[in-house]
N, C-alpha and C positions, 0 to 999 in steps of 0.2 A: 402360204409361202411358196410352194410348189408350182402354183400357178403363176404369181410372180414371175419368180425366175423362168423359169417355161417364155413366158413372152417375152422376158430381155432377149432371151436366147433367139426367139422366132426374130423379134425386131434387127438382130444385129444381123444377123443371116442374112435377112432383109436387102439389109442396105449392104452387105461386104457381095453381094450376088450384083449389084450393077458395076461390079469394075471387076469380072471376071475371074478368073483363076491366077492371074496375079499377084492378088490379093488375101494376104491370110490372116485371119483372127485367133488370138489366144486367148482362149477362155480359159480363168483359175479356180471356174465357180465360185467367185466371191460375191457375196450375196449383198444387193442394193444396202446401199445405210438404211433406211428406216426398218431393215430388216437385222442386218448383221450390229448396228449400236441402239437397235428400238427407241428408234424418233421417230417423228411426224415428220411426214415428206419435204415438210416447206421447215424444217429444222435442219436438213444437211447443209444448207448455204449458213458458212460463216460457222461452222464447226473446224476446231482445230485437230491437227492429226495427232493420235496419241503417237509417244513416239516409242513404245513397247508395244505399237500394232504388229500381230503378228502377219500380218499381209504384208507390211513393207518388205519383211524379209522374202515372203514368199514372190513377192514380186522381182524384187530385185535377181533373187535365184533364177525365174523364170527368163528374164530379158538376158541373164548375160546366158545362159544356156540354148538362147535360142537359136537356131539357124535365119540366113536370110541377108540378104546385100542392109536392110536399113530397119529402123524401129522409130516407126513414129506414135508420138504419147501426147495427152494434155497438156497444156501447159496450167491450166488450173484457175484460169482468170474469174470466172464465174465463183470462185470460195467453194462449190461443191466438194464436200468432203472425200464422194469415191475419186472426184478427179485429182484433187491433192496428196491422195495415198499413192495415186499411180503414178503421179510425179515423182512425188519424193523417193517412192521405188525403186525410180529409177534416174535419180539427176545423178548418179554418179559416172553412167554415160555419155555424160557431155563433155566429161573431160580427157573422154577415151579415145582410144583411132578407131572405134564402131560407129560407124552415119550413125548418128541420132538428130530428131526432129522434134520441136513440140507446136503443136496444133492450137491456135487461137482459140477459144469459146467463142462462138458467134452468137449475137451480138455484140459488140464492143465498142465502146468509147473509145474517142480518134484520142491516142498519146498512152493509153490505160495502161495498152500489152510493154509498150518502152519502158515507162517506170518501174513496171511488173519483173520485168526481165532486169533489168539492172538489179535492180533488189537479190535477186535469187541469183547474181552472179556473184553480186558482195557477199551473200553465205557461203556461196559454194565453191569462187575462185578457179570458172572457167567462162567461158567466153560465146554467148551465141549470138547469131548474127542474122538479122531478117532479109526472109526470100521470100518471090512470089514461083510457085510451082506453074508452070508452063507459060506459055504466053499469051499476051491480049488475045481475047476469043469475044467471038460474038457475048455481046454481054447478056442480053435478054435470053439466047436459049442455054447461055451459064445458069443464070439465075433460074429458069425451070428448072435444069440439074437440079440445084440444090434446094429448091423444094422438092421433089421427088425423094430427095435422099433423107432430109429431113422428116418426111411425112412419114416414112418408115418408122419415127418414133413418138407415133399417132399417140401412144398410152401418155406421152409425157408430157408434150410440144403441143400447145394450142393453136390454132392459126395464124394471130397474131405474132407471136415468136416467130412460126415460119416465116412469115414475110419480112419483119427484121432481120432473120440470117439470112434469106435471099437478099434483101439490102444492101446488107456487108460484103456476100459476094459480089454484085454489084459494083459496089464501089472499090473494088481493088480488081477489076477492068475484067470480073467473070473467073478471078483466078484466089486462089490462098495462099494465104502469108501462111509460112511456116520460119522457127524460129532454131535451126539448125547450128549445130558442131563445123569446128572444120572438114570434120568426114566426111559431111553429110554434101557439103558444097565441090565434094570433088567426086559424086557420084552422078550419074544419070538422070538419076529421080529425082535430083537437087530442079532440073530443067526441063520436068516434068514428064518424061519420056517411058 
């Protein structure tokens, strides 16, 4: 279990070290599903969130306590269970005056993230609205970006995957859809700067 965790920790590092000191990660030590609900790996997808998890709360605590212009979070499309506790941690953000963001799972079906989002605005009775974080960039040395970034979670991501979420980057012109608050569209980051 030690070692586990140990290399989420080396892998996130990983990838939060190529966008500089800009860039900060909160770690809550909450430990992979297959570890913290004892499943089999390929069992987190399509697990529902209990909803007496005691992470939600602890998440939720963490994100309104944080410092920081913005918080960007999964949005959960994939069903993986840690990404949906991190969601649901914290969608009560979105209807706040704090930026808040949620981040696609790449790979995605073209329409998936819109239905997705509608759905969890009819739970939750706030409003987000899809952006692209900077502008058209060369697309192809986008697309190494995000295998590079990717590859940093070499324990998970098989190469195949990788090259499906360089795809996705790809095809939204080398740039990411994020899935923002009104906060979030009247900040800087909103235009990827």
């Amino acid at each position: 279990m030690s070692f586990v965790t140990a290399l989420r920790g080396r892998e996130d590092e990983s990838w939060r070290r190529q966008y500089g000191s800009a860039l900060s990660l909160m770690d809550l030590n909450m430990k992979d599903a297959p570890l913290r609900l004892h499943c089999k790996p390929e069992e987190v997808y399509g697990l529902t969130v209990n909803p007496n998890d005691k992470w939600l709360l602890k998440i939720e605590k963490a994100v309104e306590q944080r410092g920081g212009d913005a918080v960007v979070l999964p949005l959960g499309l994939g069903g993986h269970v840690d990404h949906l506790v991190a969601r649901d941690g914290s969608l009560k953000l979105a209807g706040t005056e704090r930026a808040c963001a949620f981040y696609e799972e790449q790979p995605v079906e073209a329409g998936v993230a819109e239905e997705f989002v509608r759905e969890l605005e009819r739970e939750g009775k706030f409003v987000l609205t899809p952006g692209f974080v900077g502008a058209a960039v060369d697309v192809a040395a986008a697309g190494k970006r995000k295998r590079r970034a990717v590859f940093c979670y070499d324990s998970m991501i098989d190469d195949a995957t990788v090259e499906r979420i360089a795809g996705g980057c790809e095809a939204y012109g080398g740039r990411e859809r994020l899935w923002g608050n009104a906060a979030w569209f009247g900040t800087d980051l909103s235009a990827g700067s």
